[in-house]
C-alpha positions as CSV (number, residue, x, y, z in Angstrom):
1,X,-21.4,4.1,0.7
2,X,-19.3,0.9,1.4
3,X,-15.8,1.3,1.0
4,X,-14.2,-0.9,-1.4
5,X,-10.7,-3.2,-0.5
6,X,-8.7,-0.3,-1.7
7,X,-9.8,2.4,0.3
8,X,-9.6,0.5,3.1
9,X,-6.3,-0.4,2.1
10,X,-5.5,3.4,1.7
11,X,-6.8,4.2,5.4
12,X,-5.5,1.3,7.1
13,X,-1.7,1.2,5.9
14,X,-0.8,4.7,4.6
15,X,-0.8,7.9,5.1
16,X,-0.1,11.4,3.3
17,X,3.1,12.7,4.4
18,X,3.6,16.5,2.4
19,X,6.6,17.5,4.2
20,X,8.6,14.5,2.9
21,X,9.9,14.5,-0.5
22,X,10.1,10.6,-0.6
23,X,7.1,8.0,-1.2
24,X,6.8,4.2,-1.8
25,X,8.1,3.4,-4.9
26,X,5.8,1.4,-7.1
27,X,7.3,-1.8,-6.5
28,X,6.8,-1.1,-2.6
29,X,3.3,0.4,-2.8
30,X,1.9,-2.9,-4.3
31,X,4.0,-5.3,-2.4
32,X,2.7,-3.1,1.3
33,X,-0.8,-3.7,-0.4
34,X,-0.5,-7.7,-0.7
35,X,1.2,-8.0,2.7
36,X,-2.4,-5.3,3.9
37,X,-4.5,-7.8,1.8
38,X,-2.5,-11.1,3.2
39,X,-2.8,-9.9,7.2
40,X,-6.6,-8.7,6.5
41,X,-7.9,-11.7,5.0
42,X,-8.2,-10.2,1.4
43,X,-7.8,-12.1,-1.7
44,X,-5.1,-10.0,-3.5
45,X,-6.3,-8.0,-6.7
46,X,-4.5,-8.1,-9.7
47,X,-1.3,-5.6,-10.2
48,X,-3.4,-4.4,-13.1
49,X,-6.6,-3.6,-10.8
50,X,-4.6,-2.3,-8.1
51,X,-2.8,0.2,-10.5
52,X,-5.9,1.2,-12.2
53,X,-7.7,2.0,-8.5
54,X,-4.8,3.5,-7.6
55,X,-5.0,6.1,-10.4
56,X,-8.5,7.5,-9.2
57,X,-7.7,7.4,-5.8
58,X,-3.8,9.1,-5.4
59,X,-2.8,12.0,-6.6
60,X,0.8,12.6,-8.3
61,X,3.2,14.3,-5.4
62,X,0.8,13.2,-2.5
63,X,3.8,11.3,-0.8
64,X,2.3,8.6,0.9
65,X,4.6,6.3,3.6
66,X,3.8,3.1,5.1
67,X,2.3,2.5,8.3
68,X,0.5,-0.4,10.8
69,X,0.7,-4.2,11.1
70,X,1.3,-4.3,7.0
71,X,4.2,-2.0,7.0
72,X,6.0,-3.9,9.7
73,X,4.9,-7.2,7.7
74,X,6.2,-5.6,4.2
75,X,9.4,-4.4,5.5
76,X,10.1,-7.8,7.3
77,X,9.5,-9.8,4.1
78,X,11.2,-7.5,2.3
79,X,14.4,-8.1,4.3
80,X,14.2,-11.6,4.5
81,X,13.9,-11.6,0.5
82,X,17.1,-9.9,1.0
83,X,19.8,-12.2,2.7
């Protein structure tokens, strides 16, 4: 079965951290997904898709963090959105 953008996106730049009560906020989990989708050579899905794949895929409490070349990327544009 071929995996679709969002699983890959899922496997590549996250991961499920249980021991951790924090997780990406909404607003973070979709912006790590365009900066996975911008350094992978992805076209972007809608917020709407995204949220709507996210659904079947995540489960509420699973805590999942950043990590890999999108997190770095994400956190960096992030900051320099900042000052």
């Amino acid at each position: 079965m071929a995996h679709s953008q969002f699983d890959q996106f899922l496997s590549e730049a996250t991961y499920s951290d249980r021991e951790s009560d924090a997780t990406l906020d909404r607003d973070s989990f979709y912006g790590m997904y365009t900066s996975w989708c911008y350094l992978s050579g992805n076209a972007p899905k809608s917020e709407h898709a995204f949220w709507a794949a996210m659904k079947q895929r995540v489960s509420p409490g699973q805590c999942l963090r950043m990590k890999g070349p999108a997190a770095a990327d994400f956190i960096l544009s992030s900051y320099q959105a900042v000052v």
